[in-house]
N, C-alpha and C positions, 0 to 999 in steps of 0.2 A: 510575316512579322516585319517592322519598321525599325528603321535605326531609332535607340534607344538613347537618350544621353543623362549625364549627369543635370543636376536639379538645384534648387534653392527655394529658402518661406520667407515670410514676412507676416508681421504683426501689429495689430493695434489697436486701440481699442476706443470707443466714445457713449452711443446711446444703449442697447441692451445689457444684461447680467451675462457675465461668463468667469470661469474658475478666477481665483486670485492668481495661478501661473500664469493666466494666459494675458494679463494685463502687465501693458510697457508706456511708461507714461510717454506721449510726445505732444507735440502742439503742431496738427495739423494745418494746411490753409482750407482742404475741404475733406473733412472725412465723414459726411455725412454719407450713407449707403447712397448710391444713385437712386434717382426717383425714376426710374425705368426699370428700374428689376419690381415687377409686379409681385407680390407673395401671396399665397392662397392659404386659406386656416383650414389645418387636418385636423380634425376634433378626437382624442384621444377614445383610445377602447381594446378590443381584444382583439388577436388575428391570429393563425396558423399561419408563422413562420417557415421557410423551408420546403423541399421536395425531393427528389428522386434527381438526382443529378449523378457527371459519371463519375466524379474524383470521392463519392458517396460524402458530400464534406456540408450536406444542408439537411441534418436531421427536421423532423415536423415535430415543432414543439409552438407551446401556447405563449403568445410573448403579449404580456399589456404595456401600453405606453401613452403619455402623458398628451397629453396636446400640444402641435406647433406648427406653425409656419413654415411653407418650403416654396423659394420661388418657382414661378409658373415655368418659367424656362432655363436653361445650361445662361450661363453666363458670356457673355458677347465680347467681341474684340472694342468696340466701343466701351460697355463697362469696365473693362478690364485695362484699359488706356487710361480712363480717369481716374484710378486706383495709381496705375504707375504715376502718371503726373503728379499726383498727390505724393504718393509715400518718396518719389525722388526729392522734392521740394524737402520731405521731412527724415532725409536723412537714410533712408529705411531700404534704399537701393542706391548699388552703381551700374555701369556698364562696365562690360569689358569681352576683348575678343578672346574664341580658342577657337585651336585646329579640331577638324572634326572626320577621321575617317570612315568610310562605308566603300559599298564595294566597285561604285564610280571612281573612289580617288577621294582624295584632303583638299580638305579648304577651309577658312575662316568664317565663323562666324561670331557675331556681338551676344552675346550673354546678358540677364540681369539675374545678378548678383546682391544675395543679400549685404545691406551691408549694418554698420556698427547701431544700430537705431532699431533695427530690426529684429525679429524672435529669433530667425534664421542667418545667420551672421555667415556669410561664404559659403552658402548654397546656393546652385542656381534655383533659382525662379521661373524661368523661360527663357525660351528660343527668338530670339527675332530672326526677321527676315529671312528665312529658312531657304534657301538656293534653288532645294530641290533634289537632287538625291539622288540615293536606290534604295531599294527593301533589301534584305539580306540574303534574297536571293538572286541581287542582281537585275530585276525591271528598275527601269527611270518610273521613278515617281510623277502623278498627275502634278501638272504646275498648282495648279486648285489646291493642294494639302500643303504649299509653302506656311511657314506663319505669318498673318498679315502685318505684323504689328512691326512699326522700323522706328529707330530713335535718328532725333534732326541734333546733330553732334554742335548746330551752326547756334541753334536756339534750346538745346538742351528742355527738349519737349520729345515726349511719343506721339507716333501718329501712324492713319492706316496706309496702306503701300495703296490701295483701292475703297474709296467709300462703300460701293457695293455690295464688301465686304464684314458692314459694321455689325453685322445684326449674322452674323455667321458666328457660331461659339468658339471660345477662344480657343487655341490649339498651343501644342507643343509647351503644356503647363505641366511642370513637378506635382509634386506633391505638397511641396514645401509652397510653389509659388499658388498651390490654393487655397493651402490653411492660413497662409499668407495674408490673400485678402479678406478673407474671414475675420481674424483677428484682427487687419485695420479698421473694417467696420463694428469690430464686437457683437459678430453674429458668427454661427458656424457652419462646418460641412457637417452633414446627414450622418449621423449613423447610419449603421449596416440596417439596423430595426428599421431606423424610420425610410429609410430610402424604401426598403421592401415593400412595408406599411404604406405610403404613398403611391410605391409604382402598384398595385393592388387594386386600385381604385375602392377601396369599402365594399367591392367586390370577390373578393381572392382570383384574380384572373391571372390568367396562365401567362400569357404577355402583355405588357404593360400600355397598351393600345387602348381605342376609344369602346372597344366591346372584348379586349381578352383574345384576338382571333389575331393573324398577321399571315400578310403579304406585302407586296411593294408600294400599295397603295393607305399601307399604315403605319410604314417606317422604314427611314434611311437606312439599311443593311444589305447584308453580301454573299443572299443565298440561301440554301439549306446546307450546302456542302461543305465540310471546314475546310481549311488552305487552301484555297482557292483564290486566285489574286485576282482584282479585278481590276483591270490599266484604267478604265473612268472612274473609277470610284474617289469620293471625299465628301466632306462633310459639306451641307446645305445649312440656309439662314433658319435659324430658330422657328419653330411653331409650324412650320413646311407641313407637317400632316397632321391630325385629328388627337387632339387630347382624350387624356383618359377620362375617366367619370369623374375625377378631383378637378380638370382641367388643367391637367399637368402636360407640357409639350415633351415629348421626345425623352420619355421615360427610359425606351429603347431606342438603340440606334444612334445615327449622326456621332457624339463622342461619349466613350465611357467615362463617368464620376463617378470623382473620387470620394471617398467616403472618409469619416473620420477614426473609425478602428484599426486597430492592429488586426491583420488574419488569423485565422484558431480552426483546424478542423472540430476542432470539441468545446468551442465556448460557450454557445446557445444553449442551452437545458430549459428544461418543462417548468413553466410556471415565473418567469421574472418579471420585474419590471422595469423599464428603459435601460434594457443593456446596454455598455458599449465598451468594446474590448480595449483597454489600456493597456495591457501588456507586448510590451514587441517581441516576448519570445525569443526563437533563436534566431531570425534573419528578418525582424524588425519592419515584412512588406504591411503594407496598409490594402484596403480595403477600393478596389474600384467594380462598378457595378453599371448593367445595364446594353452590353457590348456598344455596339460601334457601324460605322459604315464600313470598316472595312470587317467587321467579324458574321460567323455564320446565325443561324436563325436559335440557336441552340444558347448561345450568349443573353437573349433576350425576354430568357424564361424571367419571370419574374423573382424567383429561386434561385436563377442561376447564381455564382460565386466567381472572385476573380480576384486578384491578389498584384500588386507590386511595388517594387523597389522605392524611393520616396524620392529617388532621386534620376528616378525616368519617366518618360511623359513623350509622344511623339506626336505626331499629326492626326490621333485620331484620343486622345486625352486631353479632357474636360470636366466640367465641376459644376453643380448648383450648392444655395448656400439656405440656410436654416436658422427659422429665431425659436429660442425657449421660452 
């Protein structure tokens, strides 16, 4: 497990349809979605939802769903830069430092912070410049899983600590800070449905790979064996291995996304249409899917299920975003 930290969102809205809550008027200088998040059109229809999992929390029911759009890839530290530049210009973030302990010892880091403009008002959003660390069981973290993204305090701009790193998915994002960009573009994150539905390929495939089958050679992950740490492991640049039949990159693996439901072991039932759990229930986790580079082979079912807090997100949490 990864130090966990507290979190923050943001909002807004300009070209697609989304609920009347989720619009906040502003006047952006560019809130056009970047023209680098490519999206692929998933043509609605039926699917068997669910599988055999061990928390038994993915019953198999018949779920239909509408048609929509999901970008081809997790969302990048470049895309996710020009979002900050943007929403700071309008209001919709600040900066600000907190202490942060884990089992190395404290130290400071910059935060972004919702602020008064935003959906998420004094929520973190993300981690910058992430030091480096330990897991909670005490290994130093790879420098690779820092977060690349640093604010220039001189020019009051985001920028990457490493070019290199622009086309790497963005890391140490909330929950808040993905529904965040979602609603400055007026597009969303995934349901649970449609995440599944997509990672599937129009197939029902076991793992969300380019034929259903996995090894290392068709997704960033960390084994068969769960807790198991591995000192090189982190997250690689978008699209690094073979899309699914949708042409979806990195369905599994690299970082888990977040989704837009609350978690339910009992929501799904036989027969709906575009579910999506709005209720937060007793402990209000959301919905993240798909594991991760650092999670085992078992995370990556296409079935699999996974839950948390809205206001943690570490080095290996991440997001793609969805038009209706």
């Amino acid at each position: 497990m990864k130090r966990i930290l507290f979190t923050v969102i943001l909002s807004s809205l300009l070209s697609y349809s989304c609920d009347e809550k989720d619009l906040i008027t502003q006047s952006s200088v560019d809130s056009k979605l970047p023209e680098s998040i490519i999206l692929k059109n998933i043509e609605g229809g039926n699917f068997i939802m669910g599988g055999v999992t061990v928390q038994g929390d993915a019953p198999e029911v018949n779920i239909t769903l509408t048609g929509f759009q999901i970008s081809e890839k997790e969302i990048t530290n470049e895309q996710y830069i020009k979002f900050l530049n943007s929403a700071y210009v309008d209001g919709w973030i600040i900066i600000s430092s907190q202490s942060i302990n884990d089992p190395c010892g404290t130290y400071t880091e910059n935060m972004v912070i919702g602020d008064q403009n935003s959906p998420y008002q004094g929520e973190v959003f993300l981690q910058l410049a992430e030091t480096g660390g330990c897991t909670s069981g005490g290994e130093v973290e790879h420098i690779n899983n820092k977060s690349w993204i640093s604010f220039d305090n001189s020019t009051n701009t985001f920028g990457l600590l490493d070019i290199s790193k622009a086309e790497w998915p963005v890391n140490w994002v909330k929950w808040f800070g993905a529904d965040a960009y979602a609603q400055y573009y007026n597009v969303s994150l995934p349901t649970e449905a449609q995440w599944e539905y997509a990672a599937r390929g129009g197939q029902q495939l076991k793992y969300p790979t380019d034929d259903g089958t996995l090894n290392s050679s068709k997704a960033n992950y960390n084994g068969d064996v769960p807790g198991m740490y591995n000192p090189d492991g982190h997250s690689l640049s978008t699209g690094s291995y073979p899309a699914n039949p949708y042409k979806l990159y990195d369905m599994g693996g690299n970082v888990w996304e977040w989704c837009k439901d609350y978690y339910s072991e009992s929501f799904y039932t036989e027969g709906v249409t575009d579910p999506v759990n709005t209720n937060p229930g007793s402990n209000s986790k959301r919905i993240r899917r798909g594991g991760s580079w650092n999670y085992h082979s078992s995370t990556l079912l296409t079935y699999s299920r996974a839950s948390d807090y809205e206001n943690r997100g570490n080095n290996h949490f991440g997001f793609r975003i969805v038009i209706n």
